[in-house]
Structure formats: structure tokens, C-alpha cells
VODRENDO-175569 format. One line per field, with one value per residue: residue number from 1; residue in one letter; x negated, y, z of N, C-alpha, C in turn. Coordinates in nm, 2 decimals. Each point is the difference from the previous one (the first is absolute). Layout:
BEGIN
nr	NUM/... $
rest	A/... $
nc1	X/... $
nc2	Y/... $
nc3	Z/... $
cac1	X/... $
cac2	Y/... $
cac3	Z/... $
cc1	X/... $
cc2	Y/... $
cc3	Z/... $
This chain:
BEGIN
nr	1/2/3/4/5/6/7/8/9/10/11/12/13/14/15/16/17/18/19/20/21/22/23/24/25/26/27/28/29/30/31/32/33/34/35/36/37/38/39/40/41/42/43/44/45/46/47/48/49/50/51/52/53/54/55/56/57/58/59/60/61/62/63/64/65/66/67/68/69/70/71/72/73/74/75/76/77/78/79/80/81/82/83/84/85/86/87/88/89/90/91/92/93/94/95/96/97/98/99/100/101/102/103/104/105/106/107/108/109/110/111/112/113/114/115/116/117/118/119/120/121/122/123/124/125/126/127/128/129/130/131/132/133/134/135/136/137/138/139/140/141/142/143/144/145/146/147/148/149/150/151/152/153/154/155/156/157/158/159/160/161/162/163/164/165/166/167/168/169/170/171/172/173/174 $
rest	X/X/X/X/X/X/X/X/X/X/X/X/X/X/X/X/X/X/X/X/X/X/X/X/X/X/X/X/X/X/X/X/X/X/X/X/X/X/X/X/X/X/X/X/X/X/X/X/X/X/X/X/X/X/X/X/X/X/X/X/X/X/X/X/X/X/X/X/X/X/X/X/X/X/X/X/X/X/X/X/X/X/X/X/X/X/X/X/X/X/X/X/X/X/X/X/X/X/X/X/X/X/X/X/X/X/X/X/X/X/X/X/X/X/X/X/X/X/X/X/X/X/X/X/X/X/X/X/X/X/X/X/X/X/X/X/X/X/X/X/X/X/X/X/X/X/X/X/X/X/X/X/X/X/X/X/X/X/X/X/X/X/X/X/X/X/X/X/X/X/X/X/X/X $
nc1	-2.50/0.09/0.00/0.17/0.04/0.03/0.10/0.00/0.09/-0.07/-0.11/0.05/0.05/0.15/0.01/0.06/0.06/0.03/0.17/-0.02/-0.14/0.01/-0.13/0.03/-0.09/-0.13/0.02/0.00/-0.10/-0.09/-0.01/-0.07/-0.08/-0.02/-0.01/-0.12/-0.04/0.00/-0.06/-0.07/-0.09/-0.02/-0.06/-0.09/-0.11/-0.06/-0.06/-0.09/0.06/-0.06/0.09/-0.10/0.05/-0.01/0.14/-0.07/0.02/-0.04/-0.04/-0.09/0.08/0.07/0.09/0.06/0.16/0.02/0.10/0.04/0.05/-0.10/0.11/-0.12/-0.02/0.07/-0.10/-0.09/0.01/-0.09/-0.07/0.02/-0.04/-0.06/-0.04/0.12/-0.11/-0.05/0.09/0.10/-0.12/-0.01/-0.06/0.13/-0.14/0.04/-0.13/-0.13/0.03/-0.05/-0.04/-0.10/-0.01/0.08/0.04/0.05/0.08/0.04/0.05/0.09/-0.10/-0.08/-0.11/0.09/0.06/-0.07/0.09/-0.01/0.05/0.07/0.11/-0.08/0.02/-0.15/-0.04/-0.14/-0.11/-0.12/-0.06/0.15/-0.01/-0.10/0.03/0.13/-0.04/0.03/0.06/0.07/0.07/0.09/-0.02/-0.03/0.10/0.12/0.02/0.10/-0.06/0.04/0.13/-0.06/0.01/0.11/-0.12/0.12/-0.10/0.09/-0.02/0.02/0.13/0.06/-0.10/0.05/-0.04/-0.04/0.11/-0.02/0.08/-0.04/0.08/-0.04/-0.09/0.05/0.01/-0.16/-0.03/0.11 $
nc2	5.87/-0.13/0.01/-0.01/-0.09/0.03/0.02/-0.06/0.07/-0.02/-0.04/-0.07/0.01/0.06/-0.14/0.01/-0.03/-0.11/-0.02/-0.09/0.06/0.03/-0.05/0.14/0.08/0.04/0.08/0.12/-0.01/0.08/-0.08/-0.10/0.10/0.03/-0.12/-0.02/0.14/-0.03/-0.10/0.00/0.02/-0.11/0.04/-0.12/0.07/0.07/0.06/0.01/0.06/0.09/0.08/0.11/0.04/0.12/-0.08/-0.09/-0.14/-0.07/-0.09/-0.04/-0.04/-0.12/-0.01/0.02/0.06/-0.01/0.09/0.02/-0.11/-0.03/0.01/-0.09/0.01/-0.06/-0.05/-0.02/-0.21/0.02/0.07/-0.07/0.06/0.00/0.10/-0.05/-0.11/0.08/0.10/-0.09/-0.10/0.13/-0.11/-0.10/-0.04/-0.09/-0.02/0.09/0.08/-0.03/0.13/-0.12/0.06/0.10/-0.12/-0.10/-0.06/-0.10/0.05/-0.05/-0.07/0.05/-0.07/0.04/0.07/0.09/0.08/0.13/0.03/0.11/-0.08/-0.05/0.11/-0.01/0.09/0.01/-0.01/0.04/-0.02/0.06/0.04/-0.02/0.09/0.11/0.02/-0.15/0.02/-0.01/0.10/-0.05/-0.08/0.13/0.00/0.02/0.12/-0.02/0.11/0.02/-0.06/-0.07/0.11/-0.03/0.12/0.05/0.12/0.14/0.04/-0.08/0.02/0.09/-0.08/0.03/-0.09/0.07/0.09/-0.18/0.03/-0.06/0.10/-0.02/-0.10/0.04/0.09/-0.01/-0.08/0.08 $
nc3	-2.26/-0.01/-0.07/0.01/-0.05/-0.12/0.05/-0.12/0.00/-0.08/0.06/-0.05/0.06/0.00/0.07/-0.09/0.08/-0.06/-0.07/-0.12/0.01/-0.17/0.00/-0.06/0.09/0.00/0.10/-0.03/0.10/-0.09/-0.05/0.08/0.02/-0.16/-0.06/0.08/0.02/-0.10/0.05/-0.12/0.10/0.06/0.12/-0.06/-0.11/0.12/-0.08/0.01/-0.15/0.02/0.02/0.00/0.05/0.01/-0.06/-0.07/0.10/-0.14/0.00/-0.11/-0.09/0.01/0.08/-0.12/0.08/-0.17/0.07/-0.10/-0.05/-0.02/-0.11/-0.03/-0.10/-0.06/0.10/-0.04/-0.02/0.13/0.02/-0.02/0.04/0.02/-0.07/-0.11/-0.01/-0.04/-0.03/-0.07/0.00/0.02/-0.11/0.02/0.01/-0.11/0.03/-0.02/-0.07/-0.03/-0.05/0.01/-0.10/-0.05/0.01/-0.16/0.05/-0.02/0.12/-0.06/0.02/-0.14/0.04/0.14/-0.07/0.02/-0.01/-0.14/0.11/0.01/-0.03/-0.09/-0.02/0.06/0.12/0.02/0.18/-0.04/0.10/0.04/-0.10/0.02/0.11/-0.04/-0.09/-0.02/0.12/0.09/0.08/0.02/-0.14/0.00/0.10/-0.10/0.04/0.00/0.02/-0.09/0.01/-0.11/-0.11/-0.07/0.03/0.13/0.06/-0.06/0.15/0.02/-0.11/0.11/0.11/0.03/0.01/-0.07/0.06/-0.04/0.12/0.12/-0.02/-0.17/0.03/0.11/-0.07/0.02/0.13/0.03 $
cac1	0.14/0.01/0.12/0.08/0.06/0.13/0.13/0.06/0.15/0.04/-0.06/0.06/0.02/0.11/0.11/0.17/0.09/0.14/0.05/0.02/-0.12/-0.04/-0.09/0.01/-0.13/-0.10/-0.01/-0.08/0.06/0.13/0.15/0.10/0.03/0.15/0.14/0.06/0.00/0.13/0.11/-0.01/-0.03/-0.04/-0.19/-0.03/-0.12/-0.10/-0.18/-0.05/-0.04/0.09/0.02/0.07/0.06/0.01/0.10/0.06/-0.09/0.07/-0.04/-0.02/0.10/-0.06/0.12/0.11/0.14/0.12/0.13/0.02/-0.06/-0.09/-0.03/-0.08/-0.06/-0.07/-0.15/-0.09/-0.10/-0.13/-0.14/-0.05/-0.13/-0.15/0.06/0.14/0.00/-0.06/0.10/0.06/-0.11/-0.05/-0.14/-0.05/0.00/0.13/-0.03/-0.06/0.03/-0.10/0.01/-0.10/-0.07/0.15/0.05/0.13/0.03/0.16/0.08/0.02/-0.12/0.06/-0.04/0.11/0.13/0.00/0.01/-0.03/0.14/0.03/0.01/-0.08/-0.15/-0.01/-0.13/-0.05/-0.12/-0.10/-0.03/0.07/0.01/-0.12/0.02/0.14/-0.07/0.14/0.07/0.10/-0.05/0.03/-0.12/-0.11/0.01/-0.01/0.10/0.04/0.04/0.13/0.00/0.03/0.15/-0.06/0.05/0.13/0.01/-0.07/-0.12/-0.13/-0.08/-0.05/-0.11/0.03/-0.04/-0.13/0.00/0.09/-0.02/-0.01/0.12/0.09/0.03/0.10/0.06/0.02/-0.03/0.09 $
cac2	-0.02/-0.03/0.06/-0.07/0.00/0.11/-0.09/0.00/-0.03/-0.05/-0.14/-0.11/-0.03/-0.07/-0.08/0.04/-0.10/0.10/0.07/-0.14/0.00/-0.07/0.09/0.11/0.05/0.07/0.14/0.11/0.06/0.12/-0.01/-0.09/0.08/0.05/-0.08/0.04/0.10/0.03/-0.11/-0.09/-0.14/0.01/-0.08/-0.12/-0.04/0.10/-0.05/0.03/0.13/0.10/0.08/0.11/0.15/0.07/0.03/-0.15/-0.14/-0.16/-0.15/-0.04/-0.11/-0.13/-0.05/0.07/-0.10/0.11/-0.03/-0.05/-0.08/0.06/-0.10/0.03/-0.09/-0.09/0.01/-0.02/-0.06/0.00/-0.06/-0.09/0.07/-0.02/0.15/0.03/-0.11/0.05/0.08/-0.07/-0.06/0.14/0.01/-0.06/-0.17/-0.07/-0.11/0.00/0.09/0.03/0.09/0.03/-0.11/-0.05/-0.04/0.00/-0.16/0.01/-0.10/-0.11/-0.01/-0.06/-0.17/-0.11/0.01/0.15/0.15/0.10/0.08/0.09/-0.12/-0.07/0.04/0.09/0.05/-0.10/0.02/-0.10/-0.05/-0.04/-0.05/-0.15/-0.13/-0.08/-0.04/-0.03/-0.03/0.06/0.09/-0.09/-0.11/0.02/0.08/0.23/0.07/0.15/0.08/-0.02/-0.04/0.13/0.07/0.11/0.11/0.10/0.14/0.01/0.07/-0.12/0.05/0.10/0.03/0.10/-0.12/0.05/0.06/-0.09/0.00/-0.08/0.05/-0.06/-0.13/-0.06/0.10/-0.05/-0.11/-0.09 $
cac3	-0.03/-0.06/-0.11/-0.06/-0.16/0.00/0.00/-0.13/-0.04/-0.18/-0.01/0.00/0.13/0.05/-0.07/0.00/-0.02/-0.06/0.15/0.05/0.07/-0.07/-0.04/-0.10/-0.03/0.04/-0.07/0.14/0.13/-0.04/-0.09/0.10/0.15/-0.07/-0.02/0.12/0.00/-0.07/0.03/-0.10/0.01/0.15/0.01/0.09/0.12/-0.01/0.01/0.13/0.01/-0.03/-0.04/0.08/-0.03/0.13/0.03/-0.01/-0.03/-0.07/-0.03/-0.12/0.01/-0.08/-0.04/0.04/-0.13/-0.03/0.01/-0.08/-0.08/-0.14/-0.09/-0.07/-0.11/0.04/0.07/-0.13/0.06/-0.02/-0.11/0.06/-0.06/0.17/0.10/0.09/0.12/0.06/0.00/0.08/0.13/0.09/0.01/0.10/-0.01/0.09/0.09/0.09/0.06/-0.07/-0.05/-0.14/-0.13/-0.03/-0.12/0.05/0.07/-0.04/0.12/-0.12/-0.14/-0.11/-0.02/0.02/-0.07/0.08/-0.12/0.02/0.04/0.13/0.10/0.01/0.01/0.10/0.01/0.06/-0.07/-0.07/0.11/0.01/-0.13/-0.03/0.11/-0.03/-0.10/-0.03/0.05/0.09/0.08/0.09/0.02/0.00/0.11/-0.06/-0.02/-0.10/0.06/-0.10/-0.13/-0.12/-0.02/-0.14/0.05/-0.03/0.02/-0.14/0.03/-0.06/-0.19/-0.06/0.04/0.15/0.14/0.03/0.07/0.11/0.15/0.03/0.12/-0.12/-0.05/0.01/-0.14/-0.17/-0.01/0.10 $
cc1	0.01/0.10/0.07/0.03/0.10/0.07/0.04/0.15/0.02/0.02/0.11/-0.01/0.08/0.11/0.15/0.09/0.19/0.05/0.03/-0.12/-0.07/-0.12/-0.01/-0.13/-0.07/0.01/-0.11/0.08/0.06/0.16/0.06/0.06/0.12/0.10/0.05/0.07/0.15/0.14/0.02/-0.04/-0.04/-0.11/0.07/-0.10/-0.08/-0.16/-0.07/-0.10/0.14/0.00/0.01/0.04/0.01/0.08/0.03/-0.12/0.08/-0.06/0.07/0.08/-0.13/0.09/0.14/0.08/0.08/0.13/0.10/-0.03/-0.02/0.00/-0.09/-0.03/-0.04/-0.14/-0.03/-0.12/-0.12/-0.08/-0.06/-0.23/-0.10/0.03/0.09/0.01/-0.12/0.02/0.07/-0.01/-0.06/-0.13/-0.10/0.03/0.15/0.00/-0.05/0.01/-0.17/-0.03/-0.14/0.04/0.13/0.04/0.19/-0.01/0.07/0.01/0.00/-0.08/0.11/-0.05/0.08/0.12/0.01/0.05/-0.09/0.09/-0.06/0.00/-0.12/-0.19/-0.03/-0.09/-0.11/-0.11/-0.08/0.00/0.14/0.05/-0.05/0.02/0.13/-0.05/0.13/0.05/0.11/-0.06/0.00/-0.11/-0.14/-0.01/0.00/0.19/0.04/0.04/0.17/0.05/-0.02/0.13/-0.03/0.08/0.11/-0.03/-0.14/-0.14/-0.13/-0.04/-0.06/-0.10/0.06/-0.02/-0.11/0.03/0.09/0.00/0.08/0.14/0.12/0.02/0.17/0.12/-0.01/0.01/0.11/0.15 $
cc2	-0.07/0.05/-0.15/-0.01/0.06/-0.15/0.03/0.00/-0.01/-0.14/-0.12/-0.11/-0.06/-0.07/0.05/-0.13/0.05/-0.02/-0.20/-0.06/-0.09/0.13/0.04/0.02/0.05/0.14/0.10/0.03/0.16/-0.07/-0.07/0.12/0.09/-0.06/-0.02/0.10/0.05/-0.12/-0.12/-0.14/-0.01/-0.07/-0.13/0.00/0.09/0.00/0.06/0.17/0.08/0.16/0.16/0.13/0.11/-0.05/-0.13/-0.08/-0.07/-0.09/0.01/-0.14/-0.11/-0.08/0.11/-0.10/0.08/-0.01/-0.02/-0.11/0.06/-0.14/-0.02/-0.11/-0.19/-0.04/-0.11/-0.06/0.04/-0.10/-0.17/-0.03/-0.06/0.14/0.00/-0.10/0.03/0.08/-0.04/-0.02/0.06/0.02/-0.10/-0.16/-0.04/-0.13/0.07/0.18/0.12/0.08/0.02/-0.16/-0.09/-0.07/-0.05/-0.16/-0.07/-0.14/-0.14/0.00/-0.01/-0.06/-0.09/0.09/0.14/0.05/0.08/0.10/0.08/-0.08/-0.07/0.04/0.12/0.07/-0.10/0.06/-0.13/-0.13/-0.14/-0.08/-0.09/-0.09/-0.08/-0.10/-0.03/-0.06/0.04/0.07/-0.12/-0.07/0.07/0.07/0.16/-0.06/0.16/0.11/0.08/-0.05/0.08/-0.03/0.10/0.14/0.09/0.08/-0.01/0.11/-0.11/0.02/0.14/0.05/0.11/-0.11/0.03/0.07/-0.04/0.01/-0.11/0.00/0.01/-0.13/-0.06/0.03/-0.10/-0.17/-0.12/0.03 $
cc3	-0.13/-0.18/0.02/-0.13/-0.01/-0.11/-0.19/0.05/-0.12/0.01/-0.01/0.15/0.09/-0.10/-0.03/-0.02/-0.04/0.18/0.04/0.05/-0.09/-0.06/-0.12/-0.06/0.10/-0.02/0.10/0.09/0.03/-0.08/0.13/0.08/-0.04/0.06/0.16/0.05/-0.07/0.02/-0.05/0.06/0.16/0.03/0.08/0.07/-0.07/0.02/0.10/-0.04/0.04/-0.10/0.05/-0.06/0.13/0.06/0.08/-0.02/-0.02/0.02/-0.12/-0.03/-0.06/-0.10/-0.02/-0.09/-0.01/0.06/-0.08/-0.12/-0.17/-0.11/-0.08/-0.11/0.02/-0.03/-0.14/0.11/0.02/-0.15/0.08/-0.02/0.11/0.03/0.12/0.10/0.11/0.11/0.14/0.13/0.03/-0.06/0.14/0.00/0.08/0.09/0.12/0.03/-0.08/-0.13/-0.11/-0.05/-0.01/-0.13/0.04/0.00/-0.10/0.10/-0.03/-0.08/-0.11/-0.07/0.04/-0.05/0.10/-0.13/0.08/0.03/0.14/0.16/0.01/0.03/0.11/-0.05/0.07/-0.03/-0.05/0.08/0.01/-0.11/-0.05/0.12/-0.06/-0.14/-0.14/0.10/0.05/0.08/0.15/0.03/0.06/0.12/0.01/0.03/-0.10/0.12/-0.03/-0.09/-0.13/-0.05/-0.09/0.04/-0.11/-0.06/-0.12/0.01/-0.04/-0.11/0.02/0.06/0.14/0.09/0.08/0.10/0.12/0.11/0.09/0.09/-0.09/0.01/0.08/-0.09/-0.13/0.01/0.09/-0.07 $
């Protein structure tokens, strides 16, 4: 018999979106199941654990949104840093989709008049990188799997990305 993992409800886990589906924060899946529970907020989309009690099975939220709108501070730009572009780009080459030996691009060489900006620079692995060399992505037969864009959501400064899930991105990225 195998042991299962026992499930963290502390853990930083599900997304909160205000009530205009503009992303808040990261919080636990105990605090989501509150705000459910008490009304505060409603699931979009639910993970594939769940939750039991004698009484009661949950599915564990992923996404929740408050019903009401929550005014909050205005957001204080990301760090423009290799971290946070790293960040950004899942940790994944923006050409080829590739995950060792990561460095960052800048699209627009800046041997030909490329800045150093959000818009302008990727992730990229090694490989891809020497193949683009100074050129265009074009000239060299690479495409960008997205465009870059200097990220919204202020979970990028504060390191909770880490607990990024893949059933967020239409939330933080459309």
C-alpha cells in the first residue's frame, strides 16, 4: 500500500482575483475555501485535489474571485532584473521551448539600436542564442513563442511564482 501525500492547506496555492478579474494575490487553500464558504468570493476553477471531512468532499479551489470589488494601492513596477525575466518566461527558452542553460536575448540586438527593456528582451537558451547571434529572430529562422511585455501582477517581485499553475495563465495573461 502505497502512503499518499497529505495535502498543505497553508501552502500558497490558489489565485484571488478582485471582483473585475484583475489578479490580487496568491493565498492558501484554507483562506480560499473561507472566503468561499462564507461568500466572499466564488471558484472559477478548481484543482484536481480535494478536501475531506466526515461530512463533506471539496475540490480544493485554484482560482477564486471576490464578489465584491477590493480597492487596492497603486502596484509599484516590477524590478526589471534577469530574475524577474526569467520569471516572466516560465523559466523557458522563448524560441525553442527549452529549460537548461538559460540566458536572456535582447530580440533586437543592441548592436543594431535594441534597448534594454521588458519588451525587448527574452529568455533563451544557450544553443538558441548563438544560433540568433546579432541578428533578428526572423533572419535566422526562430520565432518568439510570446510576445514579451513588461509583467502586471506584482507576484513576480515577491517571489510566490514559484507556486505558478498552469490553469492561472488565462487570469494573469489575456
Amino acid at each position: 500500500m502505497v502512503a499518499r501525500g497529505v495535502l498543505n492547506l497553508n501552502a500558497p496555492r490558489v489565485l484571488v482575483l478582485n471582483a473585475s478579474y484583475e489578479p490580487l494575490q496568491v493565498t492558501s487553500a484554507k483562506r480560499a475555501i473561507t472566503l468561499v464558504q462564507y461568500g466572499v468570493a466564488e471558484v472559477l476553477e478548481n484543482s484536481a485535489d480535494m478536501v475531506r471531512s466526515p461530512s463533506t468532499v471539496m475540490p480544493v479551489p485554484s482560482v477564486v474571485r471576490l464578489r465584491r470589488y477590493v480597492r487596492r494601492p497603486r502596484a509599484h513596477p516590477v524590478p526589471f532584473n534577469r530574475r524577474n525575466v526569467l520569471r516572466r518566461d516560465f523559466y523557458t527558452c522563448q524560441y525553442c521551448g527549452a529549460r537548461e542553460e538559460l540566458t536572456i536575448d535582447h530580440v533586437h540586438p543592441r548592436s543594431k539600436g535594441g534597448r534594454h527593456t521588458w519588451e525587448n528582451v527574452v529568455t533563451a537558451c544557450r544553443p538558441c542564442n548563438q544560433r540568433k547571434g546579432s541578428h533578428a529572430p526572423e533572419d535566422v529562422g526562430l520565432s518568439l513563442r510570446s510576445k514579451p511585455r513588461a509583467p502586471t501582477f506584482g507576484l513576480y517581485a515577491y517571489g510566490q511564482f514559484a507556486a505558478y499553475r498552469e490553469d492561472w495563465r488565462k487570469y494573469l495573461f489575456e
